[in-house]
C-alpha positions as a Markdown table, in Angstrom:
| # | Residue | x | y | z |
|---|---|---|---|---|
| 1 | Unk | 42.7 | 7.4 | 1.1 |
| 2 | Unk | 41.8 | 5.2 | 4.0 |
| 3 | Unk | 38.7 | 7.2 | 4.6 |
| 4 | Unk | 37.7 | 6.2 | 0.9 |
| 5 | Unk | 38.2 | 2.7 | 1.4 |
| 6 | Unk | 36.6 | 2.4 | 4.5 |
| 7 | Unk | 34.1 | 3.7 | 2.7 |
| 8 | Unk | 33.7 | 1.2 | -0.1 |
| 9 | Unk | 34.3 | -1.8 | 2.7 |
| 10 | Unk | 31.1 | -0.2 | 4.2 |
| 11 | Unk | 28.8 | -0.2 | 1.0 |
| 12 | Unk | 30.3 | -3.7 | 0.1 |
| 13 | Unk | 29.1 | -5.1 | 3.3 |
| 14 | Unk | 25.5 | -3.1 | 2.7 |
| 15 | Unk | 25.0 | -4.6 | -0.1 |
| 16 | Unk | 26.3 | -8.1 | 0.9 |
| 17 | Unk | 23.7 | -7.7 | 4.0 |
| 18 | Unk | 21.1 | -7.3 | 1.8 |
| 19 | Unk | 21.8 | -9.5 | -0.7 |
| 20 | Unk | 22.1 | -12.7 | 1.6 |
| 21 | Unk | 19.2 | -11.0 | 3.8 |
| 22 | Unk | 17.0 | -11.4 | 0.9 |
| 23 | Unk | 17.9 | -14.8 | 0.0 |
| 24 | Unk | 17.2 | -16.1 | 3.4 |
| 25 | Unk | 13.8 | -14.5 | 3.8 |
| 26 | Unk | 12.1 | -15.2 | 0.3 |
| 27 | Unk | 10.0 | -18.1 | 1.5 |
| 28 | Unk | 7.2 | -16.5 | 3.4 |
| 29 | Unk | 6.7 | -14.5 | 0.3 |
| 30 | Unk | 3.4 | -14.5 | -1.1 |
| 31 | Unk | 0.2 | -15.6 | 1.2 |
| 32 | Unk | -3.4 | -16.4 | -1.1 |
| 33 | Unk | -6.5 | -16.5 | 0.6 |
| 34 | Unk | -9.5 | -18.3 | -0.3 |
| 35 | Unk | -12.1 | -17.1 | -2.4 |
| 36 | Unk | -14.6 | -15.1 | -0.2 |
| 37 | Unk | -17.9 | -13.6 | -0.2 |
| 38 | Unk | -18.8 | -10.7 | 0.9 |
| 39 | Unk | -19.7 | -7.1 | 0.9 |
| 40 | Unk | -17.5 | -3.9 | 0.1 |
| 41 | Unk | -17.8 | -0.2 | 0.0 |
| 42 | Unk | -14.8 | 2.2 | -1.6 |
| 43 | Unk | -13.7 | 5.5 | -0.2 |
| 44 | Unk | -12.1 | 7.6 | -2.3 |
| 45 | Unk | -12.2 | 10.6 | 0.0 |
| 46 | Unk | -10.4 | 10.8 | 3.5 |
| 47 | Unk | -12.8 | 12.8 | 5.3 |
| 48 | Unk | -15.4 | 10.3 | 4.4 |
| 49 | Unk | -13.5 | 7.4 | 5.5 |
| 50 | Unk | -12.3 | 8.7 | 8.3 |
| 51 | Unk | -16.0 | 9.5 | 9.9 |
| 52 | Unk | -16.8 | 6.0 | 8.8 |
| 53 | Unk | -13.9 | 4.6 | 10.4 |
| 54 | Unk | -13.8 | 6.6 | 13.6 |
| 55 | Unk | -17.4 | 5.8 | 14.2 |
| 56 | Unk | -16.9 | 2.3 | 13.6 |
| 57 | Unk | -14.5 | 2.2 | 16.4 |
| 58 | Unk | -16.6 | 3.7 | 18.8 |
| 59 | Unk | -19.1 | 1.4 | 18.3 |
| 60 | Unk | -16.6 | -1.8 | 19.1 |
| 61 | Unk | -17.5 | -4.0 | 21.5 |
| 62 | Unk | -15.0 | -6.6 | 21.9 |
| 63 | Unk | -12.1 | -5.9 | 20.0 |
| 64 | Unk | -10.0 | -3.8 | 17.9 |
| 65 | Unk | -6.9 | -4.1 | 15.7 |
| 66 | Unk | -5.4 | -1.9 | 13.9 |
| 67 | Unk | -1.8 | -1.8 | 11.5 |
| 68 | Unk | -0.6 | 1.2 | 9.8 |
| 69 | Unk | 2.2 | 2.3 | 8.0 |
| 70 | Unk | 2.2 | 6.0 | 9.2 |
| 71 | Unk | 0.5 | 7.1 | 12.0 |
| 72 | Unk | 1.1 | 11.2 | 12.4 |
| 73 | Unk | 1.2 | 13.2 | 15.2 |
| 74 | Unk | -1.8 | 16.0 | 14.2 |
| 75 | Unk | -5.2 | 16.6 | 15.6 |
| 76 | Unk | -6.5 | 13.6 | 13.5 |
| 77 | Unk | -4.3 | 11.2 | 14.9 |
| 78 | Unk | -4.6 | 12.8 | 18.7 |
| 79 | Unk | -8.3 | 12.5 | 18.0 |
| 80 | Unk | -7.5 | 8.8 | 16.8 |
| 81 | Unk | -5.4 | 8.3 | 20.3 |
| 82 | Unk | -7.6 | 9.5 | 22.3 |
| 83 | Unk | -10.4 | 7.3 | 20.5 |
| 84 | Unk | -8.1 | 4.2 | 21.7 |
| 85 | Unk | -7.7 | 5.0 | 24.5 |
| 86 | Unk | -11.7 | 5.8 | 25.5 |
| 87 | Unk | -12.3 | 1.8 | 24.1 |
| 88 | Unk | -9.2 | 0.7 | 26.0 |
| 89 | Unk | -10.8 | 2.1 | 29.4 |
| 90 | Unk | -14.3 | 0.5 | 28.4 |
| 91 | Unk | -12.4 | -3.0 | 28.5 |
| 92 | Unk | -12.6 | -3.3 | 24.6 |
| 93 | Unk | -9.0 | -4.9 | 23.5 |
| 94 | Unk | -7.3 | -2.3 | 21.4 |
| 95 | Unk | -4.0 | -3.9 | 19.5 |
| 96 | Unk | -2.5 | -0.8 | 18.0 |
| 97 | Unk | 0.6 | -2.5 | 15.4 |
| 98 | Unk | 2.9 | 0.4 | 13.8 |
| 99 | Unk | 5.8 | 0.4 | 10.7 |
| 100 | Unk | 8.8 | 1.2 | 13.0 |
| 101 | Unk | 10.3 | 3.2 | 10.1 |
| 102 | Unk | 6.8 | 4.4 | 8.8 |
| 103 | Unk | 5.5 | 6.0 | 12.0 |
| 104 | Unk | 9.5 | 6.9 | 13.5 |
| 105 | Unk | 8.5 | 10.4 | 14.6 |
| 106 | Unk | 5.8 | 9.0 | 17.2 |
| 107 | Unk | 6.4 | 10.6 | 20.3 |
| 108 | Unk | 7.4 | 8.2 | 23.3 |
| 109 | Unk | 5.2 | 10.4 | 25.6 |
| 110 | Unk | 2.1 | 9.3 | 22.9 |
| 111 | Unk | 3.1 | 5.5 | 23.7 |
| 112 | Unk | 3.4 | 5.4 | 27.4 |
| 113 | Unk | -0.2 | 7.4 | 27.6 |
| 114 | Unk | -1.4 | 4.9 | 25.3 |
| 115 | Unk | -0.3 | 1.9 | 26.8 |
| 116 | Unk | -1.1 | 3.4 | 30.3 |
| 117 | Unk | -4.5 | 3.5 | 29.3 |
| 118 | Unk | -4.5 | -0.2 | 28.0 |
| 119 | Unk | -3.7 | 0.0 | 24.7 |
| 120 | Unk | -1.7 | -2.4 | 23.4 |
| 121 | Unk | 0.9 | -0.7 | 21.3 |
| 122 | Unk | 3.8 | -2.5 | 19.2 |
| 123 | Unk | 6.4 | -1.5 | 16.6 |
| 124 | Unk | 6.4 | -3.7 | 13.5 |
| 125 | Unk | 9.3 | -4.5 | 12.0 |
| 126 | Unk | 12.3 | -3.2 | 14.0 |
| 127 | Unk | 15.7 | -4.2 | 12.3 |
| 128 | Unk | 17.7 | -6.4 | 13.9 |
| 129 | Unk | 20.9 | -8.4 | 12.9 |
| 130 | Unk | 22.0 | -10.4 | 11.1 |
| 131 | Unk | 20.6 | -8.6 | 7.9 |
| 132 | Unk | 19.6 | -5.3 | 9.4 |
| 133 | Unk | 20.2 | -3.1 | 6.8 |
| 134 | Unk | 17.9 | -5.5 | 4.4 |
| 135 | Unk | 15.5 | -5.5 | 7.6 |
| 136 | Unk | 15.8 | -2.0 | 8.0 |
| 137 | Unk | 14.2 | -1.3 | 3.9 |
| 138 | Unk | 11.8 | -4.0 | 4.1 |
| 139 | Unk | 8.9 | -1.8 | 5.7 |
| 140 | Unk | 5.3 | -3.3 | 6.5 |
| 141 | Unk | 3.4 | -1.2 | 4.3 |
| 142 | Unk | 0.2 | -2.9 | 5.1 |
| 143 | Unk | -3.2 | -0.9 | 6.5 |
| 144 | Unk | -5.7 | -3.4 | 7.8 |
| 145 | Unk | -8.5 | -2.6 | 10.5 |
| 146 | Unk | -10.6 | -5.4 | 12.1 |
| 147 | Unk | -13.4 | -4.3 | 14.3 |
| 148 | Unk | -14.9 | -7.4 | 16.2 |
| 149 | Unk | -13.9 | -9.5 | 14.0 |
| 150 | Unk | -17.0 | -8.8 | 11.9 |
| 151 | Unk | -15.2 | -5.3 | 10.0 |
| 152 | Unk | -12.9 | -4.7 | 7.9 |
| 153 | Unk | -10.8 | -2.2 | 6.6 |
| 154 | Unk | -7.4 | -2.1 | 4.3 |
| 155 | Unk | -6.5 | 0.3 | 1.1 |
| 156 | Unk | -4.0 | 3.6 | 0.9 |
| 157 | Unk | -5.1 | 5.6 | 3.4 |
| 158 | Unk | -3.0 | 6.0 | 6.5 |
| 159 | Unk | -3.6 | 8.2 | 9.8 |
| 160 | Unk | -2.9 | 12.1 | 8.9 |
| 161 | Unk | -4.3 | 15.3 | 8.1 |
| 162 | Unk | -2.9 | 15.3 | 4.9 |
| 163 | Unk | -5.1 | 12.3 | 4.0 |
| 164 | Unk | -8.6 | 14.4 | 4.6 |
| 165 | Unk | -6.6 | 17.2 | 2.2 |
| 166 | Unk | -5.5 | 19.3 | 5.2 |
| 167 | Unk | -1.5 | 19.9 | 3.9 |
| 168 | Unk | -1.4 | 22.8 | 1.9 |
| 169 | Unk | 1.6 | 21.0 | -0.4 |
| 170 | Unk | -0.3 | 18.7 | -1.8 |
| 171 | Unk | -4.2 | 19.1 | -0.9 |
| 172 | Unk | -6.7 | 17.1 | -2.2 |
| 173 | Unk | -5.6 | 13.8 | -1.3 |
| 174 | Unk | -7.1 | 10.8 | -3.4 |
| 175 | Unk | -7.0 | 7.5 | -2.7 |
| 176 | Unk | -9.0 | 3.8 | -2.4 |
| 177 | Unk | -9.8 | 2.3 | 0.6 |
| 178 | Unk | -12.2 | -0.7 | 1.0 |
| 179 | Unk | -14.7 | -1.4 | 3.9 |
| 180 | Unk | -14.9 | -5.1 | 3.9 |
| 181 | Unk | -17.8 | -7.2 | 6.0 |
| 182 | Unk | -18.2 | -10.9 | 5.5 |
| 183 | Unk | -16.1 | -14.0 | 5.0 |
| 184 | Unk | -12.9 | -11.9 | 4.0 |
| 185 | Unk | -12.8 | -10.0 | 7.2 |
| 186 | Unk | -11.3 | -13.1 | 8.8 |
| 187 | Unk | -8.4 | -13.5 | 6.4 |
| 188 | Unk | -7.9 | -9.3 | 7.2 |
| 189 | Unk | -8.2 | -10.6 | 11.1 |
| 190 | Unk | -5.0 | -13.8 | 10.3 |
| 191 | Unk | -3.0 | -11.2 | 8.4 |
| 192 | Unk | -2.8 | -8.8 | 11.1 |
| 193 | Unk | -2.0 | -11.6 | 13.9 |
| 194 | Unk | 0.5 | -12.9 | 11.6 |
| 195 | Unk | 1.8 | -9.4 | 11.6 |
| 196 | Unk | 1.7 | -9.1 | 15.1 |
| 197 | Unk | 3.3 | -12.5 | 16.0 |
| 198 | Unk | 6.0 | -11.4 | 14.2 |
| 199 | Unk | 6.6 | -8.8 | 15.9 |
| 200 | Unk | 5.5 | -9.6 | 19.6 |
| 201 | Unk | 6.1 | -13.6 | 19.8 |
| 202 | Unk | 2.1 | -14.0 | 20.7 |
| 203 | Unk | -0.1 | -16.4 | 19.0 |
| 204 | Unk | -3.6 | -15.6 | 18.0 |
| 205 | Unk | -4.7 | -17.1 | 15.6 |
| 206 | Unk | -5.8 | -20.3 | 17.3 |
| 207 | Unk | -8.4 | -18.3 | 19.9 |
| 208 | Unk | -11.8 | -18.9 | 18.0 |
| 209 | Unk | -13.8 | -15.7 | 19.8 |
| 210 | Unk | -11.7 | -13.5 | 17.3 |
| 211 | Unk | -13.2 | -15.3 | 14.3 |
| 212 | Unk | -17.0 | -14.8 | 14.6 |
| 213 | Unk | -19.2 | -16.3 | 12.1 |
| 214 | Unk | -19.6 | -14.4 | 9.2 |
| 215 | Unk | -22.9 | -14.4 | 6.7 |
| 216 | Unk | -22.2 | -14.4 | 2.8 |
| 217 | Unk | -22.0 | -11.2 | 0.6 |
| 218 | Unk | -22.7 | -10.7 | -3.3 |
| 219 | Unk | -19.1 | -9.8 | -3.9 |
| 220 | Unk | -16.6 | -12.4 | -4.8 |
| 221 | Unk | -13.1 | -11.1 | -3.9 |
| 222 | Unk | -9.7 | -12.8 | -2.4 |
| 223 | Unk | -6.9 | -11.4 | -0.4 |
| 224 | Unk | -3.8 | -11.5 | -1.3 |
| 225 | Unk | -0.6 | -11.4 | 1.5 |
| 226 | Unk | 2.9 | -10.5 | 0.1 |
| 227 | Unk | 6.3 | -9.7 | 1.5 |
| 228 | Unk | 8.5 | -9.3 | -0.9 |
| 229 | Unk | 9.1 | -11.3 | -4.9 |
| 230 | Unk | 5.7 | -12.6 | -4.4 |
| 231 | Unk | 4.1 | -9.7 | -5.8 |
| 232 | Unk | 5.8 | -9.3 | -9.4 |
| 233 | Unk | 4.3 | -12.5 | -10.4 |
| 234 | Unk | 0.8 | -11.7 | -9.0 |
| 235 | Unk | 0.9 | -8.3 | -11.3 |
| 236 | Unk | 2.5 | -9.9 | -14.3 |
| 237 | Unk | -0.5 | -13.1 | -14.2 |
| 238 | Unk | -3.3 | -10.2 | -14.4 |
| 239 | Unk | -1.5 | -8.5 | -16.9 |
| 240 | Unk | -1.3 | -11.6 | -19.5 |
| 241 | Unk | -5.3 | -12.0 | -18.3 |
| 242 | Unk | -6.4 | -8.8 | -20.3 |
| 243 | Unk | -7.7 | -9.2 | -23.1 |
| 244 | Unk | -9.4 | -5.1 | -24.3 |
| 245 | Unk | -8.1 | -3.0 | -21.5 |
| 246 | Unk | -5.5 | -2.8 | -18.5 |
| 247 | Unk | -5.5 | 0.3 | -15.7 |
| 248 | Unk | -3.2 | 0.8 | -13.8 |
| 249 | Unk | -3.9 | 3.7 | -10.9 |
| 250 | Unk | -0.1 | 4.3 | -8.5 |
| 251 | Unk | 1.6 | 6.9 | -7.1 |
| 252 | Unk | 4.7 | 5.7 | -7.7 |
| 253 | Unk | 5.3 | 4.1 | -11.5 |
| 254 | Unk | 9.0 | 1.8 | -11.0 |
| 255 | Unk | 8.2 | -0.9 | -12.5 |
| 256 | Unk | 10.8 | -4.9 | -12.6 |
| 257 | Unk | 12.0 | -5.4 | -15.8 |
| 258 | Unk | 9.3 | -8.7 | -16.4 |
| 259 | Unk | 6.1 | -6.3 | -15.3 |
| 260 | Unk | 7.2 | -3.9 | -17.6 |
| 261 | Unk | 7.5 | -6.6 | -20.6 |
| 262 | Unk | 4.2 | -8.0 | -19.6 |
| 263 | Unk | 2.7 | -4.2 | -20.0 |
| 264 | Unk | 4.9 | -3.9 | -23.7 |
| 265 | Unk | 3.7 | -7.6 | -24.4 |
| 266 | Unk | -0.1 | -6.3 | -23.9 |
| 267 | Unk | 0.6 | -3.2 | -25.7 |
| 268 | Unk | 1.5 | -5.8 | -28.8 |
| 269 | Unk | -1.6 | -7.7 | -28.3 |
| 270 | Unk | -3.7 | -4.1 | -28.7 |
| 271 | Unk | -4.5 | -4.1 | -25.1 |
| 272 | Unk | -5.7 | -0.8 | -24.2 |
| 273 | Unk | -3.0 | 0.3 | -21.5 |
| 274 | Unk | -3.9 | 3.8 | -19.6 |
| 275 | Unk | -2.0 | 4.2 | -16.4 |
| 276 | Unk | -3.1 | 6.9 | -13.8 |
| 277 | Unk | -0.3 | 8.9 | -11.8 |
| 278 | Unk | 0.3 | 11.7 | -9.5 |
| 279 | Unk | 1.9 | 15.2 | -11.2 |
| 280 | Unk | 2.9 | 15.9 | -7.8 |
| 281 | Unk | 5.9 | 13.6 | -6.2 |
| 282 | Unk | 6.0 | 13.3 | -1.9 |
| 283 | Unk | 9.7 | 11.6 | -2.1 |
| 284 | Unk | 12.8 | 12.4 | -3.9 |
| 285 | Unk | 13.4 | 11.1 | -7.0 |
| 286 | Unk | 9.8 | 9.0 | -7.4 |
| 287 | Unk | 8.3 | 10.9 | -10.1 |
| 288 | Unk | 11.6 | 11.5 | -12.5 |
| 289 | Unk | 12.3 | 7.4 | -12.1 |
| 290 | Unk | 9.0 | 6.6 | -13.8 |
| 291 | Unk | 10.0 | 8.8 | -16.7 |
| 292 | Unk | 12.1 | 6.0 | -18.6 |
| 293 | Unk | 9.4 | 3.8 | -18.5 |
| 294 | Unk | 6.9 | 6.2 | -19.8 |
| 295 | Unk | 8.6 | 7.0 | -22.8 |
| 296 | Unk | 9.1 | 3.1 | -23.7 |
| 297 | Unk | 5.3 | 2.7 | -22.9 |
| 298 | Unk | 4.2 | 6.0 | -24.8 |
| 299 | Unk | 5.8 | 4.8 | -27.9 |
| 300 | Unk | 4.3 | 1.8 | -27.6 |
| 301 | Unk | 0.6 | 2.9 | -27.6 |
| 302 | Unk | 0.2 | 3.5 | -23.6 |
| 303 | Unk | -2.1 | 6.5 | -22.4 |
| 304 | Unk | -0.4 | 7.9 | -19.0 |
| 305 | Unk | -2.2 | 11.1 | -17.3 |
| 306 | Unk | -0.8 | 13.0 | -14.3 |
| 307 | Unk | -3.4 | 13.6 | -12.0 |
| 308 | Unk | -3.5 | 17.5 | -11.3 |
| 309 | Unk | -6.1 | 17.9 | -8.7 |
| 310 | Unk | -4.2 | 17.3 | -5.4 |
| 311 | Unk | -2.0 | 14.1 | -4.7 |
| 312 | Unk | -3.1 | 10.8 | -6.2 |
| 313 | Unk | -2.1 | 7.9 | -3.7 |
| 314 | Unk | -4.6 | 5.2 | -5.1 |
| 315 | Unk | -3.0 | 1.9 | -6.0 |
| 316 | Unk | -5.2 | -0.3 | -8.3 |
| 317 | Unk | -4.9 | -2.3 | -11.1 |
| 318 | Unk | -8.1 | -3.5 | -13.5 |
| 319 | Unk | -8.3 | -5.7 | -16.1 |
| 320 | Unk | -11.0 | -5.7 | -18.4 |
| 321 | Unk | -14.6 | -5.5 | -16.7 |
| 322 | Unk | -13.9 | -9.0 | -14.9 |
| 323 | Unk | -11.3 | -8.1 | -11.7 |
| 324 | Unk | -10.0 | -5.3 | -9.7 |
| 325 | Unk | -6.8 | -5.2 | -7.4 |
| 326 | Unk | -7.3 | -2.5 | -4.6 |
| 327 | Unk | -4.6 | -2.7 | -1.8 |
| 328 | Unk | -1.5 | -1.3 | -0.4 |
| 329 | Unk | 0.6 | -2.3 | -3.3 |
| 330 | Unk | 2.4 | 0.4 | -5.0 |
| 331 | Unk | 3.6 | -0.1 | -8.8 |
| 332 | Unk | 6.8 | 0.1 | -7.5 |
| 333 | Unk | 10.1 | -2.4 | -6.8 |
| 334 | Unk | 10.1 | -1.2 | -3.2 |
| 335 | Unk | 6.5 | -3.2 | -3.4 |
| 336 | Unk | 7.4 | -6.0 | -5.3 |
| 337 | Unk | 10.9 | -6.7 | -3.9 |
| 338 | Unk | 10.5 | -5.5 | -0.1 |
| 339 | Unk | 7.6 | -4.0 | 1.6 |
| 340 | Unk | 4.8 | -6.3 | 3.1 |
| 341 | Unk | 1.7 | -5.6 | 1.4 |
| 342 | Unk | -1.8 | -6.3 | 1.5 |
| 343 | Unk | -4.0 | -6.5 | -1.8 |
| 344 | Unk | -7.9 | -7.8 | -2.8 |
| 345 | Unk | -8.9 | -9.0 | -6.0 |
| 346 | Unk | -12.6 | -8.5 | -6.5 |
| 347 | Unk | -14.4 | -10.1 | -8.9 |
| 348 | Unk | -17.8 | -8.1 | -9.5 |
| 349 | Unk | -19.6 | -6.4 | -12.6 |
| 350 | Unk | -21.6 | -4.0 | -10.5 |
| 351 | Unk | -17.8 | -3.2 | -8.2 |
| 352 | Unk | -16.1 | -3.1 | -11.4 |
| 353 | Unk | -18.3 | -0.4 | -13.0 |
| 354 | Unk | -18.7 | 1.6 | -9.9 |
| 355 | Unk | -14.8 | 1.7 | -10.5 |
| 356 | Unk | -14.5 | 2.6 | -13.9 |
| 357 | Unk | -16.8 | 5.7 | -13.0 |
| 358 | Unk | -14.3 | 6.7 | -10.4 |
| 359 | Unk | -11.4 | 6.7 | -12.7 |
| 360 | Unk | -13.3 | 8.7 | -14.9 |
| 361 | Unk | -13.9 | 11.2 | -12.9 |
| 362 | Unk | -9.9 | 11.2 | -12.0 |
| 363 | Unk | -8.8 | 11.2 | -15.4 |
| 364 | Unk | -10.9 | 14.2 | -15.9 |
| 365 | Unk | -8.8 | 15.9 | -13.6 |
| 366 | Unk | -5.3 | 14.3 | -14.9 |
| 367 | Unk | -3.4 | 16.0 | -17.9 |
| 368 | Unk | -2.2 | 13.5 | -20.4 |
| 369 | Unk | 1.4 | 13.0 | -21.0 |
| 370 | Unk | 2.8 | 12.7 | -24.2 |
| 371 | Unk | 6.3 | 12.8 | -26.2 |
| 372 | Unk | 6.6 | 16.3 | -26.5 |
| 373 | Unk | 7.5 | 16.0 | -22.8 |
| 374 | Unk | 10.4 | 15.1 | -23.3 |
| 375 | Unk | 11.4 | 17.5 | -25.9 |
| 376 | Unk | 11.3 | 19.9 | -23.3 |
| 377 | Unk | 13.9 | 18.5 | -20.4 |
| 378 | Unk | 16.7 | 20.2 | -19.3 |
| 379 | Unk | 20.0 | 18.6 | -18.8 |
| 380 | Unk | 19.4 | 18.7 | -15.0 |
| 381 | Unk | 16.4 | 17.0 | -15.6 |
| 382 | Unk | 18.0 | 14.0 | -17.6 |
| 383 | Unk | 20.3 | 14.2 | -14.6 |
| 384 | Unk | 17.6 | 13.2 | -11.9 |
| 385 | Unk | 16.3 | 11.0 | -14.5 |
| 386 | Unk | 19.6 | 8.5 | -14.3 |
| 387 | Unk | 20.1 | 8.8 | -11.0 |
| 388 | Unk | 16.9 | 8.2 | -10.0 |
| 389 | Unk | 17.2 | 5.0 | -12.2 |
| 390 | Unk | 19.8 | 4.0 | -9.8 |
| 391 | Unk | 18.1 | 4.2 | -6.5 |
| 392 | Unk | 15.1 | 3.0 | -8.0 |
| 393 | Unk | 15.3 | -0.5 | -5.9 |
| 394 | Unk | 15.2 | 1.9 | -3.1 |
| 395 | Unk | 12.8 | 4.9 | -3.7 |
């Protein structure tokens, strides 16, 4: 008996921790960049990116800094080390900022040769009290990359073989990621300081040699900075702006209870609604908690496809032919409600078509979904399905 309550005392104070934790850090939610201009490229392929991205490195002069959720520890990341390392040596400053919980299993043998070799290498997010076990779910989910202050870099894809399609569980990995050079790569360049402040107590933003002057692209597009409740609103406003057709492209599909009206609300308008997910699941309990809110959406006129063809870890939302939301932003309440994420809005015909191409070409590899699904659970599968609704804040 005493083991039980000290039990519930424990998830009491949990969940007062986290409560209260939330409260007190809602105001720095949601950070809105100016309207840029600029030029972007989309890589939907890992080993593309990655030769891209590794060759932009070595071509760094001044600086480099990089955040990541999830760094591994494989031949693509020792390949990615040893890269910072070789510009660290050359006298390039190399700020390597990590998710503490993301990137956990990094070897403290990999961070003392780094930082031996003049990398500067820092945890983000580390829980601490008061709050920690709040802290300790509220990841920084963001992936940005400035290179001289002149090249940028943010999107899905993290540092892995799995992301070139080298894990035999789920193979083919898909995903957006945006190279980004103009007037946006400065706001990439304050998000990242404002990251690492956070996390190191050093100011940055105020030395002018990391903000180079930038020339004008054709591509209209705006950053947008969110940690925590200020993303729900950001998803439900381009929601209400659709007017023929909303896609919606995740890995993860868990919805708040006002995105999900906004989606039913455009599904009464006769908005097109087509939403784009993985068959396969990388986390316990992800895939069987979007499966209530497929059946609402189904019956409502919704088109959902499970993408077949590998793992599908793009997260993008478009609305009509006029905007596009690529970032780290999962459709998820972990997203909304905790992570710190980092999404662009670009506002381009010629981007916007380019995209509609690519999801194309996914959904022709996607099976479509439809009622008879769930004609065909078992009772185990209900099972997940309720608890997964449970944990659903959390997954």
């Amino acid at each position: 008996m005493m083991i039980l309550w000290v039990i519930v005392i424990f998830v009491v104070l949990i969940i007062i921790d986290v409560q209260i934790g939330r409260r007190r850090t809602s105001g720095n939610a949601k950070k809105e960049y100016p309207m840029r201009q600029g030029n972007i490229e989309l890589f939907t392929n890992g080993k593309h990116l990655f030769f891209d991205y590794f060759q932009t490195i070595e071509q760094a002069k001044n600086h480099i800094h990089i955040l990541f959720y999830i760094v591994k520890t494989d031949d693509i990341s020792q390949y990615f080390f040893s890269l910072l390392q070789q510009k660290a040596r050359e006298g390039v400053e190399v700020r390597l900022l990590v998710d503490w919980i993301g990137s956990f299993g990094l070897p403290k043998s990999i961070i003392r040769s780094l930082r031996k070799s003049g990398v500067q290498f820092v945890y983000s997010r580390k829980p601490t009290f008061p709050y920690f076990f709040y802290k300790l779910n509220r990841r920084n989910h963001r992936k940005i990359t400035v290179i001289d202050g002149m090249i940028g870099y943010v999107g899905g894809f993290n540092i892995g073989k799995e992301y070139i399609g080298q894990d035999t569980d789920f193979g083919d990995w898909r995903d957006y990621h945006l190279k980004i050079t103009g007037e946006g790569v400065a706001d990439l360049q304050t998000q990242f300081f404002d990251d690492w402040e956070a996390a190191t107590k050093e100011k940055l933003t105020t030395r002018q040699l990391y903000f180079p002057r930038a020339d004008k692209g054709p591509i209209t597009h705006q950053f947008i900075a969110t940690n925590g409740q200020g993303l729900e609103n950001e998803f439900i406003a381009l929601i209400r702006q659709a007017q023929q057709q909303i896609i919606i492209g995740s890995p993860y599909f868990i919805p708040s209870a006002k995105v999900m009206n906004a989606l039913l609300d455009a599904l009464e308008r006769q908005v097109a609604v087509t939403i784009l997910v993985p068959l396969k699941a990388d986390h316990l309990f992800v895939k069987e908690a979007a499966f209530p809110y497929f059946y609402r959406l189904l019956n409502a006129g919704a088109e959902i496809y499970r993408f077949y063809q590998g793992f599908y870890h793009a997260k993008t939302i478009m609305i009509d032919d006029r905007v596009c939301d690529i970032g780290t932003a999962n459709f998820d309440k972990r997203s909304l409600f905790l992570n710190g994420e980092m999404n662009c809005l670009i506002y381009d015909r010629s981007f916007m078509q380019h995209m509609h191409q690519v999801i194309k070409r996914d959904l022709s590899r996607s099976e479509r979904l439809t009622i008879d699904f769930w004609k065909k659970r078992t009772i185990w599968d209900r099972g997940k399905e309720s608890l997964s609704l449970l944990l659903s804040e959390w997954l």
